[in-house]
C-alpha positions in Angstrom: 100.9 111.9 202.5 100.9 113.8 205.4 101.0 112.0 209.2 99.9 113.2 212.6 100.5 111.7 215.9 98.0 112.1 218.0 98.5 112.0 222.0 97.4 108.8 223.8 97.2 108.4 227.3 96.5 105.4 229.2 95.3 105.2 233.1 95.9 102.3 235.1 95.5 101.6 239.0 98.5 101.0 241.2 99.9 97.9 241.0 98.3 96.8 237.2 100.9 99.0 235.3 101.8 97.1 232.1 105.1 95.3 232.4 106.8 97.6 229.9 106.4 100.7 232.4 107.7 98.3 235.4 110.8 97.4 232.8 111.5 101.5 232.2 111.2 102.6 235.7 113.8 99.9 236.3 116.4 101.4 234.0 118.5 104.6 234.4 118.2 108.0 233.4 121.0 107.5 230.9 119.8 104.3 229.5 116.2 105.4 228.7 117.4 109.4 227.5 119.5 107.2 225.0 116.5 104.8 224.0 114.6 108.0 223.5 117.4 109.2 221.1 117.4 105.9 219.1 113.8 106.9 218.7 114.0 109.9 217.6 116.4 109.0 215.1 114.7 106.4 214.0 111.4 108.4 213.0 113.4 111.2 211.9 114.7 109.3 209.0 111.6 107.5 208.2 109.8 110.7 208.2 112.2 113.1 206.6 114.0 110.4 204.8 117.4 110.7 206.3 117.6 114.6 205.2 120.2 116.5 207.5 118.1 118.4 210.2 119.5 121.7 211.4 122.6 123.1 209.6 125.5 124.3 212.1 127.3 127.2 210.5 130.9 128.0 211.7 132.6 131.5 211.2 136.3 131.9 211.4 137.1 135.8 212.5 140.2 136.8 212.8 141.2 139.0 215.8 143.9 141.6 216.0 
């Protein structure tokens, strides 16, 4: 079964914004980038069911 999510954009006149967008704007930069992250973690594994995303691969060289 294959998923799409589709864009969704909601206008509202000054001063009518829903609560949740007053609650957001009241929090810092770090506290919603780390909401965002919880997020994306959390659809990550319910859409790739907790497979590892990109591999990091790490080379040891030797120099002389």
């Amino acid at each position: 079964v294959h998923m799409s999510i589709s864009r969704t954009i909601h206008k509202f006149r000054l001063g009518e914004q829903p609560k949740e967008c007053i609650y957001w704007r009241s929090r810092s930069f770090e506290d919603r980038l780390r909401a965002l992250e919880d997020i994306r973690i959390e659809y990550n594994s319910w859409k790739y069911h907790d497979q590892q995303g990109l591999q990091r691969v790490c080379r040891i060289v030797k120099r002389r």
